[in-house]
C-alpha positions in Angstrom: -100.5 152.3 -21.3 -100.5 156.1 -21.6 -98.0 157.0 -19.8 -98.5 161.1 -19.9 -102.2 160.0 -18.2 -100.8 157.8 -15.8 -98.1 159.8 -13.9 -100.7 162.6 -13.7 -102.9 160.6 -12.0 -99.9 159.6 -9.4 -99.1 163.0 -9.0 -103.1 163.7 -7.8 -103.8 160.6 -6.4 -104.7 160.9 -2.7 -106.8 157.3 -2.3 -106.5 154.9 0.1 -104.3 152.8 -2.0 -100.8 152.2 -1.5 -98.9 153.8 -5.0 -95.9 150.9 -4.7 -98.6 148.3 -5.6 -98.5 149.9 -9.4 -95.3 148.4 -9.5 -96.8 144.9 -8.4 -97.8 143.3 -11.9 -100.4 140.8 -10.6 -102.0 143.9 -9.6 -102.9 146.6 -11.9 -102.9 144.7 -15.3 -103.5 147.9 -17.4 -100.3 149.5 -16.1 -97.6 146.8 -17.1 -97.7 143.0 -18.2 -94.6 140.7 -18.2 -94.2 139.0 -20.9 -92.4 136.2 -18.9 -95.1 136.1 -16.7 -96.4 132.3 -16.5 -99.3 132.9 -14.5 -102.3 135.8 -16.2 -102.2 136.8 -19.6 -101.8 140.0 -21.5 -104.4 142.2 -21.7 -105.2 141.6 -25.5 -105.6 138.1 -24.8 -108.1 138.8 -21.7 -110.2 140.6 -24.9 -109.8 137.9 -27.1 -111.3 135.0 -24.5 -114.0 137.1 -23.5 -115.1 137.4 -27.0 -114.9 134.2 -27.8 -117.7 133.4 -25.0 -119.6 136.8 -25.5 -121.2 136.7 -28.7 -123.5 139.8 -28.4 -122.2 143.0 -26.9 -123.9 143.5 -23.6 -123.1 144.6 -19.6 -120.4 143.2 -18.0 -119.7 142.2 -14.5 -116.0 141.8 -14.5 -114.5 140.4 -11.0 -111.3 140.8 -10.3 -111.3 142.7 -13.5 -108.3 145.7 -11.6 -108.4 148.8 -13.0 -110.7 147.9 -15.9 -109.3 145.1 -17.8 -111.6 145.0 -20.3 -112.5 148.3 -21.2 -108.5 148.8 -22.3 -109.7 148.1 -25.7 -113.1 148.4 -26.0 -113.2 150.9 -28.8 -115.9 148.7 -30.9 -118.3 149.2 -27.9 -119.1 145.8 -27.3 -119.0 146.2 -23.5 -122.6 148.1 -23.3 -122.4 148.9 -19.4 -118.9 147.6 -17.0 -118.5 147.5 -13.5 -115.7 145.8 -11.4 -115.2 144.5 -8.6 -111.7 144.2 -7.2 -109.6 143.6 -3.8 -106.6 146.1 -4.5 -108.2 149.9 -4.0 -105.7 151.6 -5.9 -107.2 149.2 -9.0 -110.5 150.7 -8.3 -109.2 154.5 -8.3 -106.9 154.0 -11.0 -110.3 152.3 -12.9 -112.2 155.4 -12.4 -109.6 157.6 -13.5 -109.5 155.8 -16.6 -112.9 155.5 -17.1 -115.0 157.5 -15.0 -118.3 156.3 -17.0 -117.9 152.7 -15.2 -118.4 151.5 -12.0 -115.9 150.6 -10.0 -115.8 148.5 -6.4 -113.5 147.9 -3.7 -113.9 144.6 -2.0 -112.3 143.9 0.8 -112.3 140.2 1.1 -109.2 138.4 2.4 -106.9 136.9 -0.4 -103.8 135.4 0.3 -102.1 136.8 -2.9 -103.8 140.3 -3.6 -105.0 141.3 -0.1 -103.6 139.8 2.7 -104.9 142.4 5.3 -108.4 142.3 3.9 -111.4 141.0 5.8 -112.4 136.9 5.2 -116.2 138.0 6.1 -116.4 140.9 3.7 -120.1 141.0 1.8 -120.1 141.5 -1.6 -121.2 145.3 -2.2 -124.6 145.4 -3.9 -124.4 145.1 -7.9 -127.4 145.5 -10.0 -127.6 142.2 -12.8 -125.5 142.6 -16.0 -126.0 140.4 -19.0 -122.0 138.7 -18.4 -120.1 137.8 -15.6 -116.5 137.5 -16.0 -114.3 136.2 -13.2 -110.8 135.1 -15.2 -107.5 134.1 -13.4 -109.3 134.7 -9.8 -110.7 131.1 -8.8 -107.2 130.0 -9.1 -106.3 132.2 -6.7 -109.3 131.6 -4.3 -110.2 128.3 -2.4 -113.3 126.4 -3.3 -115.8 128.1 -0.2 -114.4 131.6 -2.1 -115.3 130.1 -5.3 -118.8 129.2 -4.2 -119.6 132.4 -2.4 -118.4 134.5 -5.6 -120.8 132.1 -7.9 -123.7 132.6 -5.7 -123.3 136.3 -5.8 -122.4 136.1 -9.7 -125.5 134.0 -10.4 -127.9 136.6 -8.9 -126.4 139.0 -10.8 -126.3 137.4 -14.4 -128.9 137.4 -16.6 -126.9 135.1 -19.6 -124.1 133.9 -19.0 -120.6 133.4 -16.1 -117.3 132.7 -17.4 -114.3 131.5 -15.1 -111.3 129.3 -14.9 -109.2 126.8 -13.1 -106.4 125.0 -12.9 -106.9 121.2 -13.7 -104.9 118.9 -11.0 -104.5 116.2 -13.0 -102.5 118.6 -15.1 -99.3 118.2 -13.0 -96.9 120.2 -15.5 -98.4 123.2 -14.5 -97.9 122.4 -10.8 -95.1 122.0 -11.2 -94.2 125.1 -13.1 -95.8 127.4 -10.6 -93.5 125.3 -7.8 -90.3 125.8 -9.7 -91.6 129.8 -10.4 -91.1 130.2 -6.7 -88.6 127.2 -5.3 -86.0 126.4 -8.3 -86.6 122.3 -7.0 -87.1 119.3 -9.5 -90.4 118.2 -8.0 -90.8 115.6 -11.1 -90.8 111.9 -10.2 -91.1 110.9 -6.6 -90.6 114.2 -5.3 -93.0 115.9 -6.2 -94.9 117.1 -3.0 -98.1 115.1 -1.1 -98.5 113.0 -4.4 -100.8 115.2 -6.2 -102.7 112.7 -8.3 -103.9 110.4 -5.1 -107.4 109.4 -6.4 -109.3 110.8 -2.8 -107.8 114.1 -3.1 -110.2 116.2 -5.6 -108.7 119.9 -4.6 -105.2 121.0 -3.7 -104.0 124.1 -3.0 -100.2 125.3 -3.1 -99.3 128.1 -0.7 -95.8 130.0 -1.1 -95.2 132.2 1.8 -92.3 134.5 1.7 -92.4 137.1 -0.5 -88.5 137.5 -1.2 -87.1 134.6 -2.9 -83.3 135.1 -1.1 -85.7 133.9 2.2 -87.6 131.2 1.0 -86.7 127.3 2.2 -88.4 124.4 1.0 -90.7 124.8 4.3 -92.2 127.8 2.9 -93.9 125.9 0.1 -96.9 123.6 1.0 -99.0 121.9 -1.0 -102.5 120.9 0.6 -104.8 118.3 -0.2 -108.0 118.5 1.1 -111.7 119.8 0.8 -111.5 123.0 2.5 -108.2 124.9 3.3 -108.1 125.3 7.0 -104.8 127.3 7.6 -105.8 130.9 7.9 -103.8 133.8 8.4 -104.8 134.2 12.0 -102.7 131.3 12.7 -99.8 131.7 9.9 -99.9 135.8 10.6 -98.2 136.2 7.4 -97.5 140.2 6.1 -97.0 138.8 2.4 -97.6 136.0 0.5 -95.8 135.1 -3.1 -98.5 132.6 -4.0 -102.0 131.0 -3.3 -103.0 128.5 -6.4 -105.8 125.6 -6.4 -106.0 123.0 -8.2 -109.7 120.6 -8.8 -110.2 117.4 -10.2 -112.6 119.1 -13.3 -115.1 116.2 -13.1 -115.4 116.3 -9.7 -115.7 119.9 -9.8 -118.5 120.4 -12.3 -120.6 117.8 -10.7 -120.3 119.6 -7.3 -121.0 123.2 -8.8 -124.1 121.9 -10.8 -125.4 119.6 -7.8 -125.1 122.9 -5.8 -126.5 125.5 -8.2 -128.9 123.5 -10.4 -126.9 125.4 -13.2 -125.9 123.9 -16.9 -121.9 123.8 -17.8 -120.0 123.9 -20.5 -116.3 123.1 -20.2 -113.3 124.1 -22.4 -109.6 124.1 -22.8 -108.7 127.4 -24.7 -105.8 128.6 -22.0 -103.4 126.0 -21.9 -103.0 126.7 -18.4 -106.6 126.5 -17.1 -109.8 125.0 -17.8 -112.6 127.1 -18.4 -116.0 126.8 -17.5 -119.1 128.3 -18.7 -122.2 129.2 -16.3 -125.9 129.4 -17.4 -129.0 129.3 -15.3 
């Protein structure tokens, strides 16, 4: 990060974006990356996946792509045309900043994790197609009615190829590494929560909800097994929440997604966390 570029634009910024965000690092990954972070990678590695999908340079629709993701090293050119869509404002303004020659979107859809205030019947902003979509560390944030709506906007707006990710729930270590992350409880064995691997259960979804960790009680972590995640935050009214994941059955998943958009899939494991999967009409 240049930091000479970035406090100038702190010092100017007058957005609608809240400046103690920058200091959130699940929100503006150009501006800091833990290393100990278990959840996201580093920016490099963001590059280095896309790459390895996008053989020939072209557009790129990059959602959930913050304050331009991508384009931090882009100097071979290989991204032809970027815009991004994100939930976090000051990722958009910051993305401008940087590089004013892209297009960058504010969505306000509701996210339990990233925007907690925002609106749950938000339309997507109109995009004009790109050649790539690229949605990376977002459907694991999302629930699956989230994940279709963002494919059927995606797959009007692609003319080769979508690229995304998920966690795979039969993959209970990293459960149970995002549980520990935010309640410091041996879940192995027979205690780990709702018995994750029950064959009639094909999505879960973890929910953390206090922020601080000096707050949190075991009540605060959920894990949800079912189809559709009903809580919403009109009921929970929650100000902040430390973590939304889901988690599919793959099989079940890919079956679902092609019966639904007639699309062909390719599936792979390069993340050791996720499971990636590859969109064409």
């Amino acid at each position: 990060m240049n930091k000479k570029k970035f406090n100038n634009f702190l010092i100017d910024y007058k957005g609608e974006g809240v400046p103690s965000d920058l200091h959130d690092v699940r929100k503006i990954y150009p501006l800091k990356k833990a290393s100990s972070q278990i959840l996201g990678s580093p920016i490099g590695h963001v590059k280095e996946m896309f790459k390895s999908y996008f053989k020939e340079p072209g557009s790129v629709l990059d959602i959930g792509g913050s304050a331009g993701n991508l384009l931090y090293n882009n100097e071979d050119n290989f991204i032809t045309k970027y815009s991004c869509l994100d939930v976090v404002p000051l990722a958009r303004d910051y993305g401008k900043y940087l590089y004013p020659d892209s297009n960058f979107y504010f969505y306000d859809k509701f996210n339990w994790i990233y925007n907690i205030t925002g609106d749950p019947n938000t339309m997507f902003p109109d995009i004009e197609e790109h050649d790539y979509t690229f949605f990376y560390n977002v459907a694991i944030s999302c629930d699956y009615n989230d994940l279709i709506e963002t494919l059927k906007f995606a797959i009007k707006r692609t003319k080769k190829k979508i690229i995304f990710n998920v966690h795979d729930k039969n993959q209970t270590d990293m459960l149970e590494l995002i549980y520990n992350r935010y309640h410091s409880t041996d879940i192995s064995g027979t205690s780990f929560p709702l018995q994750v691997k029950e064959d009639d259960n094909k999505i879960s979804y973890l929910l953390a909800t206090s922020r601080k960790e000096e707050k949190r009680t075991v009540n605060d972590i959920q894990l949800f097994n079912q189809d559709k995640f009903t809580p919403s935050n009109e009921s929970l009214k929650l100000n902040s929440c430390s973590a939304f994941y889901s988690f599919y059955d793959i099989d079940y998943l890919r079956k679902r997604l092609v019966d639904t958009f007639n699309c062909k899939i390719e599936i792979s494991n390069p993340d050791t966390h996720t499971v990636t999967f590859e969109v064409s009409k």
